[in-house]
Steps between C-alpha positions, in 0.01 A plus 500: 500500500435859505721788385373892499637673170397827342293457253455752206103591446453377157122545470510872606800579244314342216157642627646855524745457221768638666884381515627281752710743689150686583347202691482525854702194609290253745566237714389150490594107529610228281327172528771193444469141481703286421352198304800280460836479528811245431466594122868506319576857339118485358511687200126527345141473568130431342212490694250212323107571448204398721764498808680246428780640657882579339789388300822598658813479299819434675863599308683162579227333228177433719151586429229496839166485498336666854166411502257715678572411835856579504664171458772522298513159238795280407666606141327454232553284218568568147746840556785535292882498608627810528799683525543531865824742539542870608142685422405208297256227563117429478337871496188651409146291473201662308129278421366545170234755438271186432634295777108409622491319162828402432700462824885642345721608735794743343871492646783687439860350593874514422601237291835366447684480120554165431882519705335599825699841521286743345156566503189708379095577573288218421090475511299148479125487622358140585167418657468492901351141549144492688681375803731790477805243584666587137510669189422272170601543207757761547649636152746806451362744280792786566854556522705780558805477170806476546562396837739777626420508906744306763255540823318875471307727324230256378149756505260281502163618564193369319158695435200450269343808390134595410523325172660209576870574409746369739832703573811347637744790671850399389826582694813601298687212718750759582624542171384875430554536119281262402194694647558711186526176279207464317628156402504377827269444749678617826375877670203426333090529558360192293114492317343138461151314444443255752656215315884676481406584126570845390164798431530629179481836570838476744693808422785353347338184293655479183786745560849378439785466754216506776278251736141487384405439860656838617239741630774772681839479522763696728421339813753353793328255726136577516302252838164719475239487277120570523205629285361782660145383548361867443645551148638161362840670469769260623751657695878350576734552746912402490771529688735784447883441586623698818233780438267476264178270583234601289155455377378500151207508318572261150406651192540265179808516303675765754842509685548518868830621440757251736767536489501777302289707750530476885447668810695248644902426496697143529512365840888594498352838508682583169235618203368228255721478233266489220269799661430833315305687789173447704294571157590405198366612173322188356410332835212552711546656854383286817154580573616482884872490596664427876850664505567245771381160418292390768541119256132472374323180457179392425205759437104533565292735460196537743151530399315347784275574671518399839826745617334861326821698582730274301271502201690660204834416656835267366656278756821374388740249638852609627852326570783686530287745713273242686118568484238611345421840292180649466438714148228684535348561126279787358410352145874417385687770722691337791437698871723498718603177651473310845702229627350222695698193747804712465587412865453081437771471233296294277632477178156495273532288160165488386158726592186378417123635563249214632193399385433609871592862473831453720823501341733222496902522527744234476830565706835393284698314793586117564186501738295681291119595526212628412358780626139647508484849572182720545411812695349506828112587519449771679 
């Protein structure tokens, strides 16, 4: 499948340092494959070492393994229920940093209070068998308190950074308040070692009336999160309401301001009730902001080698505006974007870069897929 696009010349604009508006536009071809469908609302994705292939995770509560071939496994074993309503359900999958050694596979998932009607974020890691036909082992070492959400808002993103620290992106399960709660764990941007336990030097540890595992707060449903593989700096992005999508950098301690501050209004087109303004004294302005919320979704940077004009670009997922958006970066300063597969109303849940150089999609649908897109060789 073939499909000509323009295609922003991001080597010359970080070559000649000059802003994106001053690049000659040029024209060249997407390269898409897909590698396999008849995945259910597939939610997140890990590529495993020595090309091994993939785990897939789909919402309903499955886990996949597609081995390197492209043939797509039987459930695995050893996943825990989940909370399988609205948004909800079986979401993000991350290895450990020592997975060669250790074999942990990290999940994040809504789980159910113990009536069935409410639920909250949860994280367990257990150890993908040799076979890779289960998980062993598999122990909770994370949950989300108290369980406020009844189907949405659930974040859910996992990343390990440089050091080893993993953060959990937390949704304020529609509930917007509590982002501003330091004594609960909704709207919030969570700091962990690898066992769930919580890193001394947290910003809140020992503070009363507030989470030790907090590392930002003021957040509404954050589903993208990536270390930028240039500086270590993890970056975050959440959804905004109607208006109001938005990336941030997280900065220890600090406060991303919703609900208090929004570019965005309630989807009844009346303001948020509990907003003061786009900025807010106190709160920390997006580092990038969409007026109209294309729905973002997963995040990866690129830093490949093997497509040179996407190097030093951000491809995010988007749902509510299907496709795929193109940031191109000089250092930390966001160029001017480029959507991509606008015209095959795909809505993107999760972007990943391959061990391969290509970048990998998965489509949010019934019939979902996965997608490997590259650009054409000239």
């Amino acid at each position: 499948m073939r499909q000509t696009i323009l295609c922003v010349a991001a080597s010359a604009l970080l070559g000649l340092g000059l802003p994106a508006m001053a690049v000659a536009e040029k024209e060249s071809e997407l390269e898409l494959k897909e590698v396999v469908g008849g995945l259910e609302h597939p939610w997140g994705l890990a590529f495993l070492p020595d090309g091994k292939g993939s785990l897939i995770t789909e919402r309903p509560g499955r886990l996949r393994w597609l081995n390197d071939q492209g043939r797509l496994g039987s459930a695995l074993s050893g996943v825990p229920n989940v909370y399988a309503r609205g948004q909800g359900g079986l979401l993000d999958v991350a290895l450990s940093p020592q997975f060669a050694s250790d074999r942990l596979v990290y999940l994040s998932y809504a789980e159910s209070d113990e009536d069935g009607e409410k639920a909250g974020t949860a994280v367990g890691r257990g150890r993908l068998k040799d076979d890779m036909s289960g998980l062993e082992g598999f122990q909770v070492i994370f949950r989300q308190e108290p369980k406020l959400s009844e189907g949405v808002h659930f974040g859910s993103r996992l990343a390990f950074d440089r050091e080893g620290f993993l953060f959990v992106t937390l949704g304020e399960n529609n509930q917007r308040s509590t982002a501003q709660d330091l004594n609960k764990l909704q709207g919030k941007l969570v700091r962990l070692k690898p066992g769930g336990s919580v890193p001394d030097d947290n910003p809140f540890v020992g503070k009363a009336g507030a989470r030790a595992e907090i590392w930002s707060y003021g957040h509404r449903n954050p589903q993208g999160l990536a270390v930028n593989p240039w500086n270590g700096q993890l970056w975050l992005h959440e959804h905004g309401p109607r208006g109001g999508d938005e990336i941030n950098i997280p900065q220890k301690g600090l406060n991303y301001g919703w609900p208090k501050a929004t570019h965005g209004v309630n989807y009844s087109f009346l303001p948020i009730p509990e907003a003061e303004g786009e900025t807010v004294a106190g709160t920390e302005a997006p580092h990038h902001v969409w007026k109209k919320s294309p729905g973002i979704s997963g995040m990866a940077f690129y830093a490949a080698e093997r497509f040179p004009a996407w190097q030093h670009s951000l491809f995010i997922g988007a749902l509510a505006q299907p496709g795929l958006i193109r940031l191109p970066l000089d250092g930390d300063k966001v160029g001017q974007e480029e959507r991509l597969l606008e015209d095959r109303g795909w809505r993107i849940r999760d972007v990943r870069q391959g061990p391969d150089g290509y970048l990998y999609l998965l489509t949010d649908a019934p019939d979902g897929k996965l997608i490997r897109l590259g650009l054409q060789r000239p």
